[in-house]
C-alpha angles and dihedrals in degrees: 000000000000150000120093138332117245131245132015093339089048109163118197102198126255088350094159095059100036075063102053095040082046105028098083093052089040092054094067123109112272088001120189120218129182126206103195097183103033102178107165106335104258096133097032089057092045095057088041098061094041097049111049098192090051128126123195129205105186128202132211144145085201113101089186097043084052097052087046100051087040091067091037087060103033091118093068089039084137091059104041133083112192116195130186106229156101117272088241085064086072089130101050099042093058097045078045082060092044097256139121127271089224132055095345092113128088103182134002147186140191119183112200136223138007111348120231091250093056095046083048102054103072098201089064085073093217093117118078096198095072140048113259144129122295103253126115095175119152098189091039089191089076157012130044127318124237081251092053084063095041091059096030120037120094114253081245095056090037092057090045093049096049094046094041097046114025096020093230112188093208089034089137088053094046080053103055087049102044084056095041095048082048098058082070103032137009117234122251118147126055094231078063091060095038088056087055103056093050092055092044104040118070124260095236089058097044090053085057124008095079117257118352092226102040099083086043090045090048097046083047100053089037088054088042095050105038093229116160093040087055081045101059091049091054113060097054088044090049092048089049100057086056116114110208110281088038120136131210128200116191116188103182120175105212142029099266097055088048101045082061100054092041087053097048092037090048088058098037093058098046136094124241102205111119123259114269098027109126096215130035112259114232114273088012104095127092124288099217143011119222117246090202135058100238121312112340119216128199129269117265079241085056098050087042092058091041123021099194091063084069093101105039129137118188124193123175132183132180122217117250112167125024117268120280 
């Protein structure tokens, strides 16, 4: 889960330290700043208010979340550029708004996972507390559904979808259940799959380990939506647009996703000379240097405004060196 809540108590996470990681590099004349995950332009809003000389080019693969921002930001309509993408479509979005792929950018963020809208909107299926069709779709206008891989997908690929990416412990069991209901019936609405998972998972789990059907809904949206693989294309996309001088905040909201940033950001800010040398040798030396000590999490006071904001780990890095 994460991003922002909808409506008038509307909540972007961890908006007062993405400023302040963001906010040097914003604060330059004709900045650029990405938002990679857009939502619905709380942050965005936010930066362009505060920095008069910014331009935005915004990111999302959600048509609705894009109608909805845009209005949002339709006061600074001189100084916004809304494209319809993936994150992992950095490259593009910027030659789209005549700029270079590389070092055009002054401060980005990308902002990971399922957005609050779309938890919100039950018919988006994303939400497991509540009975609605199996979809999961970020971009709705196209791409199968969660219930597509329900009836389709092999036991074997089920099972490896439910351990990779929600790191289901009975993973092998949801599986065979999931193959032996749909014989019957296909799957199509997310209480079908809850009451699976009940009846699947132990007792004794479901008494502690959290939600039956969290671990299953997350690897579901994260198959659906191809997110970690557009993930994987984008980091490296979005350090490579960085000028020097060029900052990066990445607030992921579980352990996959930040598995991925913390990878990409370690290489990236270390050197290449081999050990031993006494002087770095020329181009060796690291790209970035990281503005946080590991993976920052929010305040007590923070989580308590805004739940969502429970799970987040934020990771920032500033460019030191052109890119290579």
């Amino acid at each position: 889960m994460n991003r922002e809540q909808r409506g008038p108590r509307h909540v972007p996470v961890l908006l007062e330290r993405a400023d302040a990681l963001l906010g040097p590099a914003m604060a330059e004349p004709g900045a650029i700043y990405m938002d990679a995950t857009l939502g619905l332009g709380g942050h965005a809003e936010y930066f362009l208010r505060t920095y008069p000389d910014l331009r935005l080019i915004g990111l999302d693969r959600d048509t609705t979340a894009l109608q909805l921002a845009g209005a949002r930001l339709a006061p600074f309509a001189d100084r916004i550029t809304l494209v319809h993408t993936r994150y992992d479509g950095i490259a593009d979005a910027l030659l789209g708004a005549g700029l270079a792929a590389t070092g055009s950018v002054a401060a980005i963020l990308m902002d990971l996972g399922v957005s609050s809208m779309q938890l919100d909107e039950a018919e988006r299926g994303f939400a497991y507390s509540v009975d609605a069709p199996l979809d999961m779709r970020m971009d709705s206008s196209h791409g199968p559904t969660a219930a597509d891989v329900l009836n389709t997908y092999s036991h074997g690929d089920l099972a490896r979808v439910l351990k990779t990416y929600g790191e289901e412990r009975f993973a092998g069991r949801i599986a065979a259940e999931i193959v032996r209901r749909r014989r019957s019936k296909p799957f199509s609405t997310s209480a079908e799959l809850v009451e699976l998972l009940y009846a699947t998972i132990p007792a004794a789990t479901r008494r502690t380990g959290g939600h039956p059907a969290k671990r299953t809904f997350q690897a579901l949206r994260v198959e659906v939506n191809r997110e970690l693989d557009s993930l994987r294309a984008a980091v490296p996309a979005a350090l490579t647009a960085l000028g020097v001088g060029g900052r990066i905040v990445v607030m992921s909201y579980q352990s996959l996703e930040d598995k991925v940033v913390k990878q990409e950001l370690s290489a990236r800010t270390t050197s290449r000379t081999p050990l031993g040398l006494p002087v770095e040798l020329p181009g060796m030396g690291p790209e970035f240097r990281m503005l946080t000590r590991g993976a920052e999490k929010a305040t007590e006071q923070e989580i308590e405004e805004n739940p969502r904001a429970a799970p987040v780990r934020m990771r920032a890095a500033e460019r030191i060196q052109e890119a290579r």
